[in-house]
C-alpha positions in Angstrom: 18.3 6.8 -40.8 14.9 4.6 -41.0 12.3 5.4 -38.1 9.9 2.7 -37.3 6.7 3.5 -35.2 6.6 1.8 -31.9 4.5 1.8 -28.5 5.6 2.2 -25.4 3.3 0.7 -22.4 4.9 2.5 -18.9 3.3 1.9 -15.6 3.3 4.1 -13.2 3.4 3.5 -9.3 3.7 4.6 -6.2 6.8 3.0 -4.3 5.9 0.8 -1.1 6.9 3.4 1.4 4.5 5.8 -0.3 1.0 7.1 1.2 -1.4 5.1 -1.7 -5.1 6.7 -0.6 -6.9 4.8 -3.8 -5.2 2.0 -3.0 -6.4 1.8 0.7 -9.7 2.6 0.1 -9.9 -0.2 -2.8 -8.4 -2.6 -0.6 -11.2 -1.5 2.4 -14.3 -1.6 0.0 -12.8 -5.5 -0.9 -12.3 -6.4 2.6 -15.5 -4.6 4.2 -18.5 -4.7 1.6 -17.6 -7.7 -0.4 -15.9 -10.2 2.1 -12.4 -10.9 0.2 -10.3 -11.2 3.0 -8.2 -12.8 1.1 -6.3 -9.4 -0.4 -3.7 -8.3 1.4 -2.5 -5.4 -0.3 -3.7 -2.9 -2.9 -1.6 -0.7 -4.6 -2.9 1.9 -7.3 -1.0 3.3 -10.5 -1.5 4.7 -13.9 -1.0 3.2 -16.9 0.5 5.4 -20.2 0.7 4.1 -24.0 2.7 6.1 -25.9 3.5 6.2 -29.7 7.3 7.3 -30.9 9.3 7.5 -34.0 12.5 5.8 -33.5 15.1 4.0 -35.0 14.6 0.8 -32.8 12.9 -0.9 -29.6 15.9 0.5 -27.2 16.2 3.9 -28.3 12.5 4.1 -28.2 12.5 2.8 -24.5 15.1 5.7 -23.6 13.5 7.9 -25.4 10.1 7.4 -23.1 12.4 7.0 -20.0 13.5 10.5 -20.9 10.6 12.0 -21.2 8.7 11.0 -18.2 12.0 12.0 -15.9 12.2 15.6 -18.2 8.8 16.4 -18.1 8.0 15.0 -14.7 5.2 13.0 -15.8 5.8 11.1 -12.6 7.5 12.1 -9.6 11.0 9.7 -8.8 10.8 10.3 -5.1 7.3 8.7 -4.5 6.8 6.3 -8.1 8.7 4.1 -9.6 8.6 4.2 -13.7 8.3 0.4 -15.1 8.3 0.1 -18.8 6.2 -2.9 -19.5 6.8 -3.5 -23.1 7.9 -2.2 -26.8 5.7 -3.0 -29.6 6.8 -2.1 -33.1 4.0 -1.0 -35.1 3.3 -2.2 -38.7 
């Protein structure tokens, strides 16, 4: 079976009822030292990109999915796992 090479873009985030310290003190700096009291809300995450060998765009997405819940690359009680997109490499 052919492989292609694709990349994965996951975001990772804490969910809404979750404690989000870089997130609050983002959101403070806005609204105390530079006036944009227009934000309402900062939340904080990471971003991965990660290239796998697979034999198309959904198996690559479970594949990633898998991963981050095996490994615990993020933690399902407090983030939520969002993959953004699947790019196939040329």
């Amino acid at each position: 079976m052919d492989h292609q090479e694709y990349i994965v873009e996951v975001v990772l985030e804490n969910k809404p009822q979750a404690r989000d310290p870089v997130g609050t003190t983002i959101q403070k700096d806005l609204l105390a030292k530079k006036g944009y009291n227009m934000v309402s809300n900062v939340r904080s995450g990471q971003y991965l990109r990660i290239n796998i060998s697979a034999a198309n765009e959904n198996e690559a997405k479970k594949m990633v999915n898998k991963m981050c819940n095996d490994l615990r690359i993020f933690n399902p009680v407090t983030q939520n796992l969002t993959i953004l997109k699947v790019i196939q490499k040329n």
